[in-house]
C-alpha positions as CSV (number, residue, x, y, z in Angstrom):
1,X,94.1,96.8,88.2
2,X,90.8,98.4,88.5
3,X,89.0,95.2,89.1
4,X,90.9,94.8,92.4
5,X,91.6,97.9,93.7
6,X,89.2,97.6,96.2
7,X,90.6,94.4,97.4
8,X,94.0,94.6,97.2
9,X,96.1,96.0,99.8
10,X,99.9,96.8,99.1
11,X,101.4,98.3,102.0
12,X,104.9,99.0,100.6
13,X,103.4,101.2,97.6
14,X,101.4,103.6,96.2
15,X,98.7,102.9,93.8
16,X,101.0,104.8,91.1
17,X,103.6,102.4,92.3
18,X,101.9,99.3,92.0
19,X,100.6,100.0,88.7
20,X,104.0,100.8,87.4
21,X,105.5,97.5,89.1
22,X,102.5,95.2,87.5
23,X,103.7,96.9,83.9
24,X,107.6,96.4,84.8
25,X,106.4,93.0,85.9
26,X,104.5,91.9,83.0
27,X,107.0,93.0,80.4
28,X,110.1,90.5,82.2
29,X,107.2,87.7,82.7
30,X,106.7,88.0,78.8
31,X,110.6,88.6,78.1
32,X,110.9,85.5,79.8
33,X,108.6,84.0,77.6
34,X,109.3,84.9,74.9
35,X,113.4,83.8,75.8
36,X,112.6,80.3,77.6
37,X,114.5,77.3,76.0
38,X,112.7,74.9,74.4
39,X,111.9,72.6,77.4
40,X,110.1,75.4,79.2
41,X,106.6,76.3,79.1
42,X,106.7,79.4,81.3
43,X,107.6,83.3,81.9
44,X,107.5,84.4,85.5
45,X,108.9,87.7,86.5
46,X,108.0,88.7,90.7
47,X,108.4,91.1,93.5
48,X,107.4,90.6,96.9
49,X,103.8,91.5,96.3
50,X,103.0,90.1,93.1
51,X,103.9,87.2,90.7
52,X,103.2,87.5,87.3
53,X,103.8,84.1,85.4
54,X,103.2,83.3,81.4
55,X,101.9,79.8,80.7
56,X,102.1,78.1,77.3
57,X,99.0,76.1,76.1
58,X,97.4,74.6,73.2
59,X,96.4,78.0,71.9
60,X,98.6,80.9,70.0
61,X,98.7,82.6,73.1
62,X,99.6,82.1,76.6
63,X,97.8,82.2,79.4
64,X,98.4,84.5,81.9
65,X,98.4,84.3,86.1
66,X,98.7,87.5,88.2
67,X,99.8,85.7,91.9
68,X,99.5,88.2,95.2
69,X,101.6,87.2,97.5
70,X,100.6,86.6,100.8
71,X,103.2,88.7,102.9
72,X,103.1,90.6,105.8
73,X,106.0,93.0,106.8
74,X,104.2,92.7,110.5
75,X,104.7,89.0,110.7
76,X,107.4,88.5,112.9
77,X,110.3,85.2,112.0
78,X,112.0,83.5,114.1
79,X,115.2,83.2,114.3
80,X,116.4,79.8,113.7
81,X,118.0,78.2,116.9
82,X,121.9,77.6,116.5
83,X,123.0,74.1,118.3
84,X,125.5,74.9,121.4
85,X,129.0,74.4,120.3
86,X,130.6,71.3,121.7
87,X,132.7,71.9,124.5
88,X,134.2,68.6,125.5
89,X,136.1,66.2,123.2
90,X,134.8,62.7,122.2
91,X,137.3,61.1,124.1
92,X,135.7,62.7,127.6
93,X,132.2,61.1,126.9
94,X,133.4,57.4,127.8
């Protein structure tokens, strides 16, 4: 955490916060891992901040990705448009 903290901007936490949700994080991305059937090769555990994913390889251990999400809570969606309900029957189109 200390290599990023002067990049990293969480708006939604406090540094205390974030460092406790990278720890919760990383111990259901390795639960995960360690639980995944046999056709899986990764752990991933996320908020809506950070993804934390456990990767197998060739080695004894996995590697490990720490994802931050791009998100802003300022970025305004749209809503999605909702077609006009029909109001005449097939028969009155001919």
């Amino acid at each position: 955490m200390k290599a990023y903290e002067k990049h990293v901007i969480c708006i939604d936490k406090t540094p205390d916060e974030f460092e406790a949700s990278l720890f919760s994080l990383l111990a259901k991305a390795i639960k995960a891992y360690e639980t995944r059937g046999p056709q899986l090769r990764h752990g991933i555990a996320l908020d809506r901040q950070v993804t934390i994913i456990l990767s197998q390889n060739e080695g004894p251990r996995p590697l490990c990705g720490i994802y931050f999400n791009l998100h802003s809570p300022y970025q305004k969606h749209g809503q999605p448009e909702l077609a006009a309900p029909v109001t005449r029957s097939v028969e009155d189109q001919t």
